[in-house]
N, C-alpha and C positions, 0 to 999 in steps of 0.2 A: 402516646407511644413514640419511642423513637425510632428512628429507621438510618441509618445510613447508605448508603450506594457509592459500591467500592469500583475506582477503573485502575486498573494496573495497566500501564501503557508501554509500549515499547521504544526502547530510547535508541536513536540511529543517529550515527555522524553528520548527518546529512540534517539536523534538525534536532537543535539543543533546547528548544524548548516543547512542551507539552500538548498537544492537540486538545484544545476545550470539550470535553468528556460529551459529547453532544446527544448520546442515545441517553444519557442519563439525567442531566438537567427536563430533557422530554417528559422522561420519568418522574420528576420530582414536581415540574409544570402542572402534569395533570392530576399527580394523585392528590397537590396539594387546592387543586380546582375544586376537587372532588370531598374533600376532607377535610381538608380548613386549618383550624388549629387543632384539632384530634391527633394530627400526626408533626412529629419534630422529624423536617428531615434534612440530615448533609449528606453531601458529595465530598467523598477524599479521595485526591490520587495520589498514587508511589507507581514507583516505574520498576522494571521487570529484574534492575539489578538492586534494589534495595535488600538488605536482608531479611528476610520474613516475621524474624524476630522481634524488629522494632516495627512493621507493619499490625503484630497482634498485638500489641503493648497500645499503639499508637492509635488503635480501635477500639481498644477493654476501658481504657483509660474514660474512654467518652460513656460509656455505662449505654448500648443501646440494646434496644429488643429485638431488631431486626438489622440482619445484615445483608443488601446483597450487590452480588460480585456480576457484573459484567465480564461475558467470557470467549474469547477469543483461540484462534490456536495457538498464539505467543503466549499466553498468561495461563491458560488452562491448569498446566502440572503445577505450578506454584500455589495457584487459588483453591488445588484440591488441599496440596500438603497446608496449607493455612487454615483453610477450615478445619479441616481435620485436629489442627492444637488449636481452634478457638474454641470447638463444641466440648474437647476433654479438661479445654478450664474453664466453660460456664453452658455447662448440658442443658439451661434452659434456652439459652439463644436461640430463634430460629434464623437458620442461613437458606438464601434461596439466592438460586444462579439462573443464568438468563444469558442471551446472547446464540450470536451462530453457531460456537462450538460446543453446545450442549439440547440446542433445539431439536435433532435429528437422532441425539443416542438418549433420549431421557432415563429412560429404563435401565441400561447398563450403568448409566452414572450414578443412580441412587442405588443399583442391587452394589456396584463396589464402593460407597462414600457413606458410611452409614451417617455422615454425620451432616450431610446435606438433608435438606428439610423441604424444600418447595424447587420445581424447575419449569422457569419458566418460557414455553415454546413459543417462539415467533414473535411476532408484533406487540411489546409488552407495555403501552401506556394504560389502556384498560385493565386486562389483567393483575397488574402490580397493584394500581388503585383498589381492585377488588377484595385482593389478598390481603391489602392492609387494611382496609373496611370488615373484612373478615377478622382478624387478629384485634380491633378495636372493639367493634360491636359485636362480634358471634354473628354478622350476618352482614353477608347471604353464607350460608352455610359452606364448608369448604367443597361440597362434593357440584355445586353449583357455580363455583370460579370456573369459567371454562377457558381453557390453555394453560391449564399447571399438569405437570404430575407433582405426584407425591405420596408419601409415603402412612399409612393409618395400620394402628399394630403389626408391624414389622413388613405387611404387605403393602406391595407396589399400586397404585391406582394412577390409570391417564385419563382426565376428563376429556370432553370433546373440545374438537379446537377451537379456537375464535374466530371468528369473521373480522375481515382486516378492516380497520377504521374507516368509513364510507367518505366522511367531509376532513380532510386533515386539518383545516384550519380551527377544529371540535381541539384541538391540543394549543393551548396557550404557549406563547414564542416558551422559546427556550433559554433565551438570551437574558440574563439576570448581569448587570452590567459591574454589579459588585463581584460577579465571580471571575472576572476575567480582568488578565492587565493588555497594554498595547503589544507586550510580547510575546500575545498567548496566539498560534495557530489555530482560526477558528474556521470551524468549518459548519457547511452551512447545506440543508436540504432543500432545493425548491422542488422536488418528484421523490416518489418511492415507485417500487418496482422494475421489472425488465421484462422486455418481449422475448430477450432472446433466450437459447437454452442451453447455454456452453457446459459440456459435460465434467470441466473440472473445476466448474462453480455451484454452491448450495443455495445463492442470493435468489434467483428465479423460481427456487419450489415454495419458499416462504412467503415469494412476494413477485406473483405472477400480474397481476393487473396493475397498469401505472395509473396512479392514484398523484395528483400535484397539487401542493396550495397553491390559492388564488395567486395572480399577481399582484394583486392589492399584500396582501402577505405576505408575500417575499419582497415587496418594494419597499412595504413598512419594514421589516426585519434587514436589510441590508441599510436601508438608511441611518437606523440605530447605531448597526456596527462601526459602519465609516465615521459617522459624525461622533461616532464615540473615539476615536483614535486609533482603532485598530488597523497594525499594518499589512496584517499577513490572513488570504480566507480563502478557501479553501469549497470551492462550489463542490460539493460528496455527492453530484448527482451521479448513477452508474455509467449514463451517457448523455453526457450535459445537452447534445442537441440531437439527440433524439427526435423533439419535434423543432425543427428549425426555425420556424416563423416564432412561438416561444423562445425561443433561447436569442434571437435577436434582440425581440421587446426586454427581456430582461438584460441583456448589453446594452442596449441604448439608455435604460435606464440609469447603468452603473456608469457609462460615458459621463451623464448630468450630472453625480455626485460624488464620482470616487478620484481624487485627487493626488491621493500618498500610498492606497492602500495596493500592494500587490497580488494578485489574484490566481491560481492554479484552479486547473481542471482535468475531467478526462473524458476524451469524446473520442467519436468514430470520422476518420480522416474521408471516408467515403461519402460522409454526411456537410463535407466544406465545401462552401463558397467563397469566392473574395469579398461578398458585405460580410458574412459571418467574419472574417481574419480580420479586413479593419476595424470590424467591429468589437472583437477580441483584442484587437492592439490600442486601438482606444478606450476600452473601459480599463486597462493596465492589466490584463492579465499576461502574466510574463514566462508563466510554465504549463504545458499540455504533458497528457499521458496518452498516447495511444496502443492500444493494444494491437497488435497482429499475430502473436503468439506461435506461428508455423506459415509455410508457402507448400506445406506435401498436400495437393489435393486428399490422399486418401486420410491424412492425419483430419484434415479440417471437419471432412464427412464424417468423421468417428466421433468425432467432441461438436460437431454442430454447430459452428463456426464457419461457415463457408463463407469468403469473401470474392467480392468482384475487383479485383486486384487492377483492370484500368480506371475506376473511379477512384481507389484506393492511392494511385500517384498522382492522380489528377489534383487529388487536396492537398500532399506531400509536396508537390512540384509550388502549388500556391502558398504554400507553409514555408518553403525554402526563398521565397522572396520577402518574407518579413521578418521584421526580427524576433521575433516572438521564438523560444525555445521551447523544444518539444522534444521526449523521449519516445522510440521505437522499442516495443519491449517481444521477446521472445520469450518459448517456456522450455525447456532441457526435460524430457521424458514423455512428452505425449504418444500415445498409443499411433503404430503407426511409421515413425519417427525412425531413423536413423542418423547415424554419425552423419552418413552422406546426407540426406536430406537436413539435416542442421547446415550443415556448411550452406549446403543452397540455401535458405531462409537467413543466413547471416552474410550471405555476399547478398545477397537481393536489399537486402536491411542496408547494408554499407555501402552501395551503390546508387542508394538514395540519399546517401551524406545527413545525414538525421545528427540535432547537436549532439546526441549519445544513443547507444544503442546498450537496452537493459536487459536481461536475462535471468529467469526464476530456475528453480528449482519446480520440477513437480509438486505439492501436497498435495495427498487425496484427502479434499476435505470432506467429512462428515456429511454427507447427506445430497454430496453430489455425486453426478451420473458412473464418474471411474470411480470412486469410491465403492460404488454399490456393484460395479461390475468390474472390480478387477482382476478377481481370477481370468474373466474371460481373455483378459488381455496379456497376461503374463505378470501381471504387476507384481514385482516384491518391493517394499516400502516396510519403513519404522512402521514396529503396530503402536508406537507413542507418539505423541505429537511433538513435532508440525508434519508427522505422514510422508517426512520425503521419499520417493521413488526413486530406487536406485538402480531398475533395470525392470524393462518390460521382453515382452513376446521379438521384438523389431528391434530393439534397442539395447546392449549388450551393457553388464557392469561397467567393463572396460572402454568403451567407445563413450559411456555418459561423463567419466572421468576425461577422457579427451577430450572432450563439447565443453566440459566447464574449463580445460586449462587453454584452450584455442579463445574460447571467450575472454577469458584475463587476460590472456597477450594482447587482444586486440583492446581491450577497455586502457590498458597500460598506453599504447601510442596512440589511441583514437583521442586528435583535438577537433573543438566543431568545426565540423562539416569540412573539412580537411582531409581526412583520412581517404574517400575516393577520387581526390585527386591523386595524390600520392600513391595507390593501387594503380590505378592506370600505367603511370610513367614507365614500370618495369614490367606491363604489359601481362598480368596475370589477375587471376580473381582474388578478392579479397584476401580468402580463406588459404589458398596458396601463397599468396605473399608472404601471409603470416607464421606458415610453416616453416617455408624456408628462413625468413627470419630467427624465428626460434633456433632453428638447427642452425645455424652462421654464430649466433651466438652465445650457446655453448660452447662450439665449435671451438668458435676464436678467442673466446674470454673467459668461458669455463665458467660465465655467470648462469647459475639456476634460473627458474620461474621467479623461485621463493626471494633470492639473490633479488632481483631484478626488480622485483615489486616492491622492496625496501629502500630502495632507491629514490630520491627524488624528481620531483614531474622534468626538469630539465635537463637532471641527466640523463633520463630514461630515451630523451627525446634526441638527444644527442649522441647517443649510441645508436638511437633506429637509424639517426642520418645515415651514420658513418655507416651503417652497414647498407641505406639505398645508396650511397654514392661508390660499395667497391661490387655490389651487386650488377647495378651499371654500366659501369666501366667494364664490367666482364663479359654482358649481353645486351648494352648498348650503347650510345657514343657519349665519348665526354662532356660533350655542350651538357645532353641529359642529366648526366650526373652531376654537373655542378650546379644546375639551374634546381636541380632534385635537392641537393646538401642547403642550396639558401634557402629554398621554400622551408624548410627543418629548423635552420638554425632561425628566420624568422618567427616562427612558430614556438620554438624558446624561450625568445627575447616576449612573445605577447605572452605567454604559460607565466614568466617573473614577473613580468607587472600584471597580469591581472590575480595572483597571489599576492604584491605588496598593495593593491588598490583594496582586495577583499583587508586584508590585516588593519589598513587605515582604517575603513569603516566601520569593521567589528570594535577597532577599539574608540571611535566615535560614540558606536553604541553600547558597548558593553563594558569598556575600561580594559585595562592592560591584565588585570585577572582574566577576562576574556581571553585573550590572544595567548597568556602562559597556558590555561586549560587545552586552548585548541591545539597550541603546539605540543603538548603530552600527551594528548590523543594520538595527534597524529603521529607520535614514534613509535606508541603503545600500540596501533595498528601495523607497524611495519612501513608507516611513510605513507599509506593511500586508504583510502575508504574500500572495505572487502566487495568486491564485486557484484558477489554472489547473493542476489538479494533474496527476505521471504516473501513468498507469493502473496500476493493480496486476497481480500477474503473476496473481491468478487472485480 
C-alpha cells in the first residue's frame, strides 16, 4: 500500500527555508517499525502559497492509496479545498487528516468535508500505524483503531481515545538523514506535554502529562544532526527548561559537540539562571522566545497564566548581559485587556530593552479555553481560520486597531535594546513617546503609518532622530538633544552595516540569486517584514 504524508508549511520572511516536517517523519518512523514493507510511505512538502493545482497533480501523479495531511490553522482552508478536488478525481482515495486544527472539531469537519475519510485526534504515531494495518490486512477492525473518527454509511463514528505513548523512546528517531539538507530548519523534541493551562492554547488538553525521552535519546539524536552538518535546530520543547537540572545536562552536552550549528528555543525567563545562560551561550544557541503575553493582573487570572513578574526580570536582567537574542512576545485581545492596559504591558516590555518586542493577534484556537468560552467574554472573531479576535467584552474594535498600529510604530524604530534608552531621554513612557511621535510626524511631514513603513530601516531612523532632537530642544536642553540626534544617527550607521554584513553572508551562502529574491521580497512587503505576526499553536 502506499501512503503519503502531506505538510503544507508556512512560509515567513523571516525563514526562507522549510522546517523538517518533524510530526510527520515520527509518523512514517513508527508505522514503518510497525509494517515493514507492507506499506510505501513518502513525505511531501508545498508551502501555503503554492497553488493547489499543482499540489493535486503533484500527489495523483504518484498513484497513492492513502493520503494524509498534517493540519494546522495556517493550512487548514487550503487542505480542505484540496481534498475536496483529490476525492472528486479518485473517489477511491482515502484521505485522513490529523493535527491540532482538527483534533478538537472531528465531527464538524467530517459532517462539512464529505470527502475527508479518517481524523485523526491527538497523539497520532500509534494510531496512523493502526489505521494503515487496518487498510492493509482488514485488521484490527476499523471500529477498534482507537483515536480516529470516521465516517461508515454516511454516519459519523468517534472511537475512544488513545492513551498517550507511555516510553517515547517506543518511536524510532525521526531523523532520516537522506531527508534533510544543511539548510533545512530542524527541529527537534526532547519532552512532550505541558503543566501549564493557558486559556488561549489547545496543546495542554491533548498533552497534559510531560512525558521526555531518555537522555541517551536525545544525546544520540542531537549528535546525528550536528555531526551531519546541520546549521540551524530548533529545540520545539514548549518550555525547554521546564525542568532545569535536564535542560542543563542536555546544554552541556550540545556545549561537547556543537560547533557551527545555531540553536533557537522557547523557555520561561522565570525559570533562568546564569549556568543555565552560559550555558545556553555555549552550546550556540543564539535565539530565545519568551512568552509573557499581558502584565493585567486580571487578564492573566482569566487565561491562567499568572506570573511572578520579579523572578520574571530577574532572568531578563541576566539575559540583557549576554549576548544571546531573545524575543518578548505580547498577545493583542486577551479577555480582560484594554488599550490601556496594552500600553502598560508594552512599556513594561520596552523598559526591559528586549532585542525585539513581538506581538500576536488573538486566534481562538480549537479546543482551547476562549475558544470554548467565548461568548462569556464578548469575543467576536473570524468564524474561519486563523480565528482572529477582533474585539472582546474590555477591549473595543477600535482601540485593537490602535494596539496593532502603536505596535508597528514602535517595531518600526525599536533597534536592540536601544529603544529604552532613547524613551528615557524625553522623559516619558514608551507608549507616550511613541504617540507623540506619530502625531509630530504627520504633523510635519504628512508621512502616513503605511508611508513610513515603506521606508527604509535608516531612513526611518533618521527621521525618529530628527523628531527626538526638535522634541528636545522644546522640553529639554540642547546638550540633550544633540547627545539624543548621535545616539540615532549612530544607530543608523550599525542598522547599514549590519544589513551589508547580512547581504555578504547570504550571498556567501546562497549566491547573488539569494540577495536578488531577498531584495524583492523585501519592496514586495513595503521595505519591512509585517509585524503582525500569527500566533503560535501553543
Amino acid at each position: 500500500m502506499k501512503s503519503i504524508l502531506v505538510s503544507i508549511y508556512q512560509t515567513t520572511g523571516f525563514n526562507q527555508n522549510y522546517y523538517y516536517p518533524l510530526s510527520l517523519h515520527y509518523l512514517k518512523a513508527y508505522a514503518k517499525k510497525e509494517l515493514g514493507d507492507d506499506v510505501d510511505i513518502s513525505i511531501e512538502n508545498y508551502n501555503t502559497v503554492e497553488a493547489s493545482n499543482h499540489i493535486i497533480h503533484d500527489l495523483l501523479r504518484r498513484n497513492p492509496d492513502v493520503i494524509a495531511f498534517s493540519c494546522y490553522i495556517w493550512n487548514i482552508k487550503k487542505i480542505l479545498g484540496i481534498t475536496h478536488l483529490l476525492k472528486g478525481l479518485n473517489p477511491a482515495l482515502k484521505i485522513v487528516l490529523g493535527g491540532p486544527q482538527v483534533t478538537s472539531t472531528p465531527d464538524s469537519i467530517l459532517t462539512e468535508n464529505q470527502s475527508v475519510d479518517v481524523i485523526v485526534r491527538g497523539e497520532g504515531e500509534q494510531t496512523f500505524a493502526e489505521l494503515l494495518k487496518h487498510y492493509v490486512k482488514d485488521e484490527p477492525a476499523i471500529e477498534e483503531v482507537r483515536g480516529i473518527s470516521y465516517r461508515v454509511d454516511g454516519e459519523i463514528r468517534t472511537n475512544p481515545p488513545r492513551p498517550l505513548i507511555a516510553d517515547l523512546d517506543d518511536i524510532p528517531s525521526p531523523f532520516d538523514a537522506a531527508a534533510y539538507s544543511e539548510s533545512h530548519d530542524i527541529l527537534i523534541e526532547t519532552q512532550r506535554g505541558c503543566p501549564f493551562e493557558c486559556g488561549f492554547c489547545s496543546y495542554h488538553k491533548n498533552f497534559k502529562s510531560v512525558r521526555c525521552f531518555s537522555l541517551e535519546r536525545v544525546k544520540r539524536d542531537l549528535k546525528h544532526l550536528i555531526d551531519s552538518g546541520v546549521k540551524r535546530l530548533y529545540l520545539a520543547d514548549p518550555t525547554f527548561n521546564l525542568n532545569p537540572k535536564r535542560a542543563k545536562e542536555i546544554l552541556k552536552y550540545i556545549c561537547s559537540i556543537n560547533k557551527t550549528a545555531s540553536i533557537n528555543t522557547e523557555l520561561r525567563a522565570e525559570l533562568l539562571d546564569q549556568e543555565t545562560i552560559d550555558l545556553l551561550e555555549q552550546a550556540g544557541v543564539g535565539f530565545l522566545e519568551i512568552g509573557l503575553q499581558s502584565t493585567n493582573p486580571a487578564t492573566l487570572k482569566i487565561i491562567g497564566r499568572e506570573t511572578n513578574f520579579a523572578k520574571f526580570e530577574q532572568g531578563i536582567a541576566l539575559l540583557r548581559k549576554s549576548p544571546i537574542n531573545y524575543v518578548i512576545q505580547l498577545i493583542i485581545g486577551l479577555p480582560g485587556d484594554s488599550l490601556s492596559t496594552f500600553k502598560t504591558s508594552m512599556d513594561y516590555v520596552l523598559n526591559l530593552a528586549p532585542d525585539k518586542l513581538q506581538v500576536f493577534e488573538l486566534q481562538l484556537l480549537p479546543g482551547s479555553a476562549l475558544h470554548d468560552n467565548a461568548g462569556e467574554h464578548g469575543m467576536l472573531f473570524h468564524p474561519t481560520p486563523p480565528h482572529i479576535v477582533v474585539q472582546n467584552s474590555t477591549f473595543s474594535y477600535t482601540d485593537m486597531i490602535r494596539a496593532k498600529e502603536l505596535f508597528r510604530e514602535a517595531f518600526l524604530i525599536y533597534v536592540r535594546r536601544n529603544y529604552a534608552e532613547l524613551a528615557k531621554l524625553p522623559g516619558l513612557k514608551p507608549s507616550e513617546l511613541i504617540e507623540a511621535w506619530s502625531a509630530w510626524r504627520e504633523a510635519t511631514t504628512g508621512i502616513s503609518l503605511d508611508e513610513y513603513e515603506r521606508c527604509n530601516s535608516a531612513k526611518r531612523l533618521r527621521l525618529f532622530s530628527r523628531f527626538i532632537k526638535e522634541y528636545l530642544a522644546r522640553n529639554g536642553s540642547p546638550a540633550r538633544a544633540d547627545s539624543s540626534k548621535a545616539n540615532c544617527n549612530l544607530l543608523t550607521a550599525r542598522i547599514a552595516y549590519q544589513g551589508f554584513r547580512s547581504s555578504v553572508r547570504h550571498a556567501l551562502a546562497g549566491g547573488w540569486n539569494g540577495i536578488i529574491g531577498k531584495l524583492t521580497r523585501s519592496r514586495s512587503r513595503g521595505g519591512y517584514l509585517d509585524p503582525i505576526e500569527d500566533h503560535p499553536d501553543h
